[in-house]
C-alpha positions in Angstrom: -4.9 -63.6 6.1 -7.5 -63.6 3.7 -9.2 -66.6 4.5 -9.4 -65.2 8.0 -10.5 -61.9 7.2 -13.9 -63.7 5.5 -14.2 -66.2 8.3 -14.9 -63.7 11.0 -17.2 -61.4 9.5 -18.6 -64.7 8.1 -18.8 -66.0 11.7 -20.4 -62.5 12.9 -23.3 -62.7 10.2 -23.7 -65.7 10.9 -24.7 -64.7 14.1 -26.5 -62.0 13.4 -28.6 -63.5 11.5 -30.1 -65.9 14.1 -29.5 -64.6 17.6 -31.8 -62.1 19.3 -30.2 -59.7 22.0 -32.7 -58.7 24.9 -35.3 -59.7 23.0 -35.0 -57.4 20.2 -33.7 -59.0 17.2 -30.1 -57.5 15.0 -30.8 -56.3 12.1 -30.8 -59.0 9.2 -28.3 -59.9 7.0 -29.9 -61.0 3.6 -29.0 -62.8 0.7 -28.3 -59.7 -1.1 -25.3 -59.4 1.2 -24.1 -62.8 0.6 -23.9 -62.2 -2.6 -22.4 -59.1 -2.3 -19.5 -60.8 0.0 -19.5 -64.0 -2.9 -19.2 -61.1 -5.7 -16.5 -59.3 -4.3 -14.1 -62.7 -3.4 -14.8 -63.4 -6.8 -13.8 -60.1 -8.3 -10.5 -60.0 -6.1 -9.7 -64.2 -7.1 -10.1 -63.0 -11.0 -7.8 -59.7 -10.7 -5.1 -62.0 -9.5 -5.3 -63.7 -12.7 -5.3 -60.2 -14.7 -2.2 -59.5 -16.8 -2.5 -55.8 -15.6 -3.2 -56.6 -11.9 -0.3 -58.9 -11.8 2.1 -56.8 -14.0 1.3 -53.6 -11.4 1.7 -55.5 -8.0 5.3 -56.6 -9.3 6.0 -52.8 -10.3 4.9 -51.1 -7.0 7.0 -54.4 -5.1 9.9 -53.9 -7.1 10.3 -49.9 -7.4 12.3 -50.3 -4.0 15.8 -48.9 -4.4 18.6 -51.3 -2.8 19.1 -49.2 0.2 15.8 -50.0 1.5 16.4 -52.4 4.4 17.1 -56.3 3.1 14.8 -57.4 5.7 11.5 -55.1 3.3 13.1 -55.9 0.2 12.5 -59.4 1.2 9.1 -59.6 1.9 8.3 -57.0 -1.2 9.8 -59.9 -3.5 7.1 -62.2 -2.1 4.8 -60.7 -4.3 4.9 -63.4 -6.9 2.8 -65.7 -4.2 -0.7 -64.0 -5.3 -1.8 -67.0 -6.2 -2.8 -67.9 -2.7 -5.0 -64.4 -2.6 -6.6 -66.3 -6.3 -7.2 -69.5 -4.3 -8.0 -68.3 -0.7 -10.8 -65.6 -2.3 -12.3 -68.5 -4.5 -12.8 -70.7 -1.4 -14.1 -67.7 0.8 -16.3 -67.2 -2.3 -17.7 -71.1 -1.4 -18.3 -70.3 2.5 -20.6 -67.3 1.7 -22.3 -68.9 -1.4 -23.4 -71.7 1.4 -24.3 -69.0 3.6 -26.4 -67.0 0.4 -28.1 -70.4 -0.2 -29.5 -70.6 3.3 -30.5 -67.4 3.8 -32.2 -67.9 0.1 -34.3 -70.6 1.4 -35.5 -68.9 4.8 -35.9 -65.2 2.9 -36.6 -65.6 -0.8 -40.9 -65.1 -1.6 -41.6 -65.3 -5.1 -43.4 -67.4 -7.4 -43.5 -71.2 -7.9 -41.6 -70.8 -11.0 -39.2 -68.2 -9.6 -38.1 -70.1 -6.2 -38.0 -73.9 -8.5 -35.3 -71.6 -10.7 -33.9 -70.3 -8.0 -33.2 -73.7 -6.0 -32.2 -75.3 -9.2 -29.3 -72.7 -10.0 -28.0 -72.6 -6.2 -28.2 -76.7 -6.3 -25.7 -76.3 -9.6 -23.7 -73.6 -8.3 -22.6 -75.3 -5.0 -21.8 -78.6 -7.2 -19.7 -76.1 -9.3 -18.0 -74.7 -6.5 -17.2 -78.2 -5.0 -15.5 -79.4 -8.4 -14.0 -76.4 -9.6 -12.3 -76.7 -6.0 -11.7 -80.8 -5.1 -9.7 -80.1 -8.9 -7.7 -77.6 -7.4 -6.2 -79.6 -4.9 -2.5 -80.1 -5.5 -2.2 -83.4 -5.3 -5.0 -84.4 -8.5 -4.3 -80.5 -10.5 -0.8 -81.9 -10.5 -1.7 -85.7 -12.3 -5.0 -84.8 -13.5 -3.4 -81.1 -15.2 -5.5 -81.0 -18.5 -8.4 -81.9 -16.9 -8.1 -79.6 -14.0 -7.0 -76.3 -16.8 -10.5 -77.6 -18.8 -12.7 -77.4 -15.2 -11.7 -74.8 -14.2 -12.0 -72.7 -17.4 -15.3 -73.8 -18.7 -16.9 -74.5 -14.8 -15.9 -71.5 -14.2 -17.2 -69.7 -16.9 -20.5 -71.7 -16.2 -21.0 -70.9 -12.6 -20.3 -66.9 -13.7 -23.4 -68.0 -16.0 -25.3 -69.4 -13.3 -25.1 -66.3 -11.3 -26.3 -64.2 -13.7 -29.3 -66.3 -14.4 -29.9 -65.4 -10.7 -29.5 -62.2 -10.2 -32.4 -61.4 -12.8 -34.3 -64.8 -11.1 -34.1 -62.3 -8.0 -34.5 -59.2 -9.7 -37.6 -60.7 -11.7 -39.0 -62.1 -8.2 -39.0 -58.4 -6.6 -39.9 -56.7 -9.2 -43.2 -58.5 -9.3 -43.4 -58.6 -5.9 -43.4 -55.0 -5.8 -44.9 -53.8 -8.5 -47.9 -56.4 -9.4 -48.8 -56.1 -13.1 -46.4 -53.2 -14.2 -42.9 -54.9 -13.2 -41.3 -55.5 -16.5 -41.3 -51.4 -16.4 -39.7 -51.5 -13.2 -37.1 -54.6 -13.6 -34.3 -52.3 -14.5 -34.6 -50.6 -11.5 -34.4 -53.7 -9.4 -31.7 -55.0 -11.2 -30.0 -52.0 -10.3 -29.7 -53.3 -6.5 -29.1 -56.2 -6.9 -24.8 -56.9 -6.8 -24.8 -57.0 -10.3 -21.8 -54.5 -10.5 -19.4 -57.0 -9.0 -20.5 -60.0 -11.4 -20.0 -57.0 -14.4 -16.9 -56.7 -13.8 -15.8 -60.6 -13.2 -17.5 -60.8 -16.5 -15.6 -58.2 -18.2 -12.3 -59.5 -16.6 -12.9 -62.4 -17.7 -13.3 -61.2 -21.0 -10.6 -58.8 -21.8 -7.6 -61.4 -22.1 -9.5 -63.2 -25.3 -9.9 -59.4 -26.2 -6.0 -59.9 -27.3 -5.9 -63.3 -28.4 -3.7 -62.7 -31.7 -1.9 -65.4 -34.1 1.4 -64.7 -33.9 4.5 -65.6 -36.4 7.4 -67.3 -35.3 11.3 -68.2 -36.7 12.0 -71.6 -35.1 15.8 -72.7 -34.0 16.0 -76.2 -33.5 18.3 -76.8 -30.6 18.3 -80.2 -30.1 15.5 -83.1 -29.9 15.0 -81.6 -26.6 14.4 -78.3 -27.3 13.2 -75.3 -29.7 13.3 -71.8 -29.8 11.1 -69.3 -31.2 11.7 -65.9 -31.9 9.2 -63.8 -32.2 9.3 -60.3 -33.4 5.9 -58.0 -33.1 6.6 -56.3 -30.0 9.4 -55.6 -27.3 8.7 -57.2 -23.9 9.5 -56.5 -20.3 12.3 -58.5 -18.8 11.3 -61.5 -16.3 7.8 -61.7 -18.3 5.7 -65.4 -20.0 3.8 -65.4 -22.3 0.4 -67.9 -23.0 0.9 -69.4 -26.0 -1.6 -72.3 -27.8 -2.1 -74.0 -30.9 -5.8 -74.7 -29.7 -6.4 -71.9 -27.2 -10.3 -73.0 -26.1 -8.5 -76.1 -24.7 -5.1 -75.2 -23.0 -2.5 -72.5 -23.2 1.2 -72.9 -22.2 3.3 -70.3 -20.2 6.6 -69.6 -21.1 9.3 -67.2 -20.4 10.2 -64.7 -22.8 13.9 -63.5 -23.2 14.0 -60.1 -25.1 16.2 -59.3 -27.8 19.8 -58.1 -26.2 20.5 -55.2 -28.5 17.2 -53.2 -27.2 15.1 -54.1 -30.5 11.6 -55.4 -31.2 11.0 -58.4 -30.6 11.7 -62.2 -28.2 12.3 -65.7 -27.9 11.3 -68.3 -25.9 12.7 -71.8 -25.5 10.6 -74.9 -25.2 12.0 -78.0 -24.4 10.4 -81.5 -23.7 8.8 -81.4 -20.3 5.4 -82.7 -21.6 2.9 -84.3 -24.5 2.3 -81.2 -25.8 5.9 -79.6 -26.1 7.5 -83.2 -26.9 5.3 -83.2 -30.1 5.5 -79.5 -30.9 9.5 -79.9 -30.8 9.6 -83.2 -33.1 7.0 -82.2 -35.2 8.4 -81.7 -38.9 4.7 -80.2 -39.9 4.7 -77.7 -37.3 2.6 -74.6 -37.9 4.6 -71.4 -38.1 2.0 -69.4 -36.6 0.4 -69.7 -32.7 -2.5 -68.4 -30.9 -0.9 -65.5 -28.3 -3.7 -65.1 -25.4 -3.2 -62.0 -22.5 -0.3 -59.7 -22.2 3.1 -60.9 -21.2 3.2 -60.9 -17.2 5.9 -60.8 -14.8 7.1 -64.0 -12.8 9.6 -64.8 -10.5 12.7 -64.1 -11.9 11.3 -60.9 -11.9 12.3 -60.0 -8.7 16.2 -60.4 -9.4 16.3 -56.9 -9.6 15.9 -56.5 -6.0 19.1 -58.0 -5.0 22.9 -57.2 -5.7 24.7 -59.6 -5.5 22.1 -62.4 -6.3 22.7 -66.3 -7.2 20.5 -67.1 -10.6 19.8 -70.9 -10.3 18.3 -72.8 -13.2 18.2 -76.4 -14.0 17.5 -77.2 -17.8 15.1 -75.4 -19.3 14.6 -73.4 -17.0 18.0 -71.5 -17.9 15.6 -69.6 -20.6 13.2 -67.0 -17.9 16.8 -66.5 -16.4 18.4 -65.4 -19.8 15.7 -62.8 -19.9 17.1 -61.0 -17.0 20.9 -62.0 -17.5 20.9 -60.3 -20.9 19.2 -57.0 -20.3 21.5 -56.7 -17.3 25.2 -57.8 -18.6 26.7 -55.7 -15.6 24.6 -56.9 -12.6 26.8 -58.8 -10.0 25.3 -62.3 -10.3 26.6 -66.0 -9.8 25.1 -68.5 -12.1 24.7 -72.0 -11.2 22.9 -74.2 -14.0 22.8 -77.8 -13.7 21.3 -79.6 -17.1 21.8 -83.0 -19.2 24.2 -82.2 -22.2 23.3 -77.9 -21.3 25.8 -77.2 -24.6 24.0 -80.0 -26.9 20.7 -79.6 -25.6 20.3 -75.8 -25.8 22.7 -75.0 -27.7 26.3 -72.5 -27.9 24.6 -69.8 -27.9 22.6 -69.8 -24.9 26.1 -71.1 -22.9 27.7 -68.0 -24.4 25.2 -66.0 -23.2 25.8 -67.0 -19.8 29.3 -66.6 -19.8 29.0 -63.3 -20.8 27.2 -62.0 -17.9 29.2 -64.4 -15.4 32.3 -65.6 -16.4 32.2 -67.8 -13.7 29.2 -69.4 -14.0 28.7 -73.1 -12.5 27.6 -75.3 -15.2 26.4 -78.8 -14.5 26.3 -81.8 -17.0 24.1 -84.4 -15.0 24.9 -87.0 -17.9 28.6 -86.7 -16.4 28.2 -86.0 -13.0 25.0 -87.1 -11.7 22.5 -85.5 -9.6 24.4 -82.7 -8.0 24.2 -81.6 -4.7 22.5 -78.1 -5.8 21.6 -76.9 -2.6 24.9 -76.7 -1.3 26.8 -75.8 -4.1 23.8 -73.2 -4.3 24.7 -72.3 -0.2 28.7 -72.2 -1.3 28.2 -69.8 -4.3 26.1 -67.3 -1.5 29.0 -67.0 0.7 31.6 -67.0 -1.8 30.0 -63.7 -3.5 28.3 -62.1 -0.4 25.0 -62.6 -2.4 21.8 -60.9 -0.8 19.3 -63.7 -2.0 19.1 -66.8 -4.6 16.2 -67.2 -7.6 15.6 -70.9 -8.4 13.7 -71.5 -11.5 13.4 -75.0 -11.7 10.9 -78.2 -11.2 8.5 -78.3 -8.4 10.5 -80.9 -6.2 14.2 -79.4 -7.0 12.5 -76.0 -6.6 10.8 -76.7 -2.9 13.9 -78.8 -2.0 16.3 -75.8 -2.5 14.2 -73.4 -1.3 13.9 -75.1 1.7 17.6 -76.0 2.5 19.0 -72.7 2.4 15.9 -70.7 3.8 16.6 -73.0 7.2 19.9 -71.8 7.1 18.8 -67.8 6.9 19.4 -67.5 3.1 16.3 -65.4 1.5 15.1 -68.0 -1.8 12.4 -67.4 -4.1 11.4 -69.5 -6.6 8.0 -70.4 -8.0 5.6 -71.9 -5.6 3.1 -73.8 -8.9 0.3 -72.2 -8.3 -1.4 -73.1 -11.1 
């Protein structure tokens, strides 16, 4: 829907800008315009990566009481897919910058020095956009994953550059044009109609999570040689919320669930268990700091959306088991079936953390793979549904067990949601 609501006024401008209707010609579109259209798919792609902006859409979805029709409640839980709004605007964002730099070429008059800046900087910014986007794709994000978080944070942050640089290249141009010999009086003014108000406020978006970047304390629970918690305890946090955390944050941050304290007080943990280089050697590491960089708010995920539903099945295959404590603890009551399916889950992550499951489902399914094998979730997923008259499952697991599940029991009618790895 996005993509399509660009392409056709795209298509129309397109138009417009080169047809003439009984020989009288529609009035142009200009490259102010484009950038107006680029600015604005840019502004939208950034607020769906704003801690705020996220944390809102999940409150208005998720304020529906449980009498509201199954069918709404449904498609109101679908709100954790605005990452496809992030990734549709930035590629509508790409189809109007092509459409700026032509219409730069045909309309922009200014100086020698002014249109050789100009070219340059739209000749950088459509190799930026092509990067930042080939990156994206699933299929090289997914084995090229620091390299893709690096692009797209400093290309990004260099093509938001680039604009700027343009905007004052334009502003500069017209100026001159249109005040000869008195224009540096005057540039204000120009830059004043130029779109400048939509890069502002990319820029200050961009800005405001490193505005809360904080080194945070931690107590840390060695589980196992899988996995670690850490506890945290400088403020209370919603329930279904991650938190970016990052020994080097310039470089990379990690997401990770955050399960509040039980009892109400101050404070959270999180459990991080060996799914990569960076969380293999923070968990064996005997000289771990005791401190990390905290970057953002906490914002709400999928398992979020649990609150919709009663009954719901919780699914959760290893580590995973710690976003779905978050919203099994602050809800002890809530009719839920639990199915968790993990290596050694009482070894790995410890007594606690089985205890905790018990508690809120007494008969939860719990699944040793080192005993049984890889289980047939899916259907014992489907099985659990029925028994309990559940209105929808959560899955928080890996991408393929994730899309596998998801897929299974929405073909037979069963609403699913589980993260769709966005990015």
């Amino acid at each position: 829907m996005v993509m399509l609501a660009n392409l056709i006024p795209l298509f129309v401008m397109v138009a417009r800008a080169s047809y003439t209707a009984g020989g009288l010609r529609l009035p142009r579109f200009t490259y102010g315009q484009a950038t107006t259209a680029v600015g604005a798919n840019l502004l939208v792609s950034v607020m769906m990566r704003n801690d705020h902006v996220v944390n809102c859409m999940f409150t208005m979805a998720l304020s529906l009481p449980h009498w509201v029709p199954l069918a709404i409640r449904t498609r109101a839980a679908k709100v954790y897919s605005y990452g496809g709004i992030h990734s549709a605007c930035g590629v509508a964002a790409f189809f109007w910058y092509i459409f700026f730099a032509v219409l730069v070429i045909t309309q922009f008059r200014g100086e020698g020095s002014d249109e050789d800046a100009l070219a340059i900087t739209t000749a950088l910014m459509l190799m930026l956009f092509i990067f930042l986007i080939v990156l994206a794709h699933p299929w090289i994000r997914s084995r090229l994953h620091d390299v893709w978080e690096l692009s797209h944070r400093f290309a990004g942050w260099t093509s938001i550059g680039i604009v700027w640089a343009q905007i004052f290249i334009i502003a500069n141009a017209e100026t001159k044009r249109a005040y000869p010999g008195s224009h540096l009086s005057h540039f204000g003014t120009a830059l004043a109609k130029t779109p400048a108000s939509w890069f502002l406020m990319i820029t200050l978006m961009i800005i405001y999570p490193w505005i809360h970047l904080r080194r945070r304390s931690f107590e840390a629970e060695q589980l196992s040689s899988h996995a670690i918690r850490l506890k945290f305890n400088y403020r209370k946090v919603p329930i279904g919320a991650a938190v970016r955390i990052s020994d080097s944050p310039l470089t990379q941050t990690h997401a990770f669930a955050v399960i509040p304290n039980p009892d109400g007080s101050r404070g959270y943990s999180v459990i991080i268990s060996n799914a990569g280089d960076w969380t293999k050697k923070f968990i064996n590491d005997p000289k771990r700091p005791n401190k990390l960089w905290m970057k953002g708010l906490p914002t709400l995920g999928v398992v979020h959306i649990s609150s919709l539903f009663k009954p719901v099945v919780v699914v959760a295959t290893g580590s995973g088991i710690g976003p779905c404590l978050s919203f099994l603890q602050m809800h002890r009551r809530w009719p839920v079936r639990i199915v968790w399916s993990a290596r050694f889950p009482e070894v790995t992550y410890g007594t606690s953390v089985v205890a905790s499951m018990l508690e809120s489902d007494k008969d939860a399914i719990i699944i040793d793979t080192k005993k049984t094998g890889t289980p047939d979730l899916a259907g014992i997923v489907y099985a659990s549904y029925r028994e309990i008259g559940a209105e929808a499952v959560v899955i928080i697991s890996n991408q393929k067990v994730t899309e596998k599940v998801v897929y299974t029991l929405e073909t037979r009618g069963v609403p699913a949601f589980g993260a769709i790895f966005d990015s």
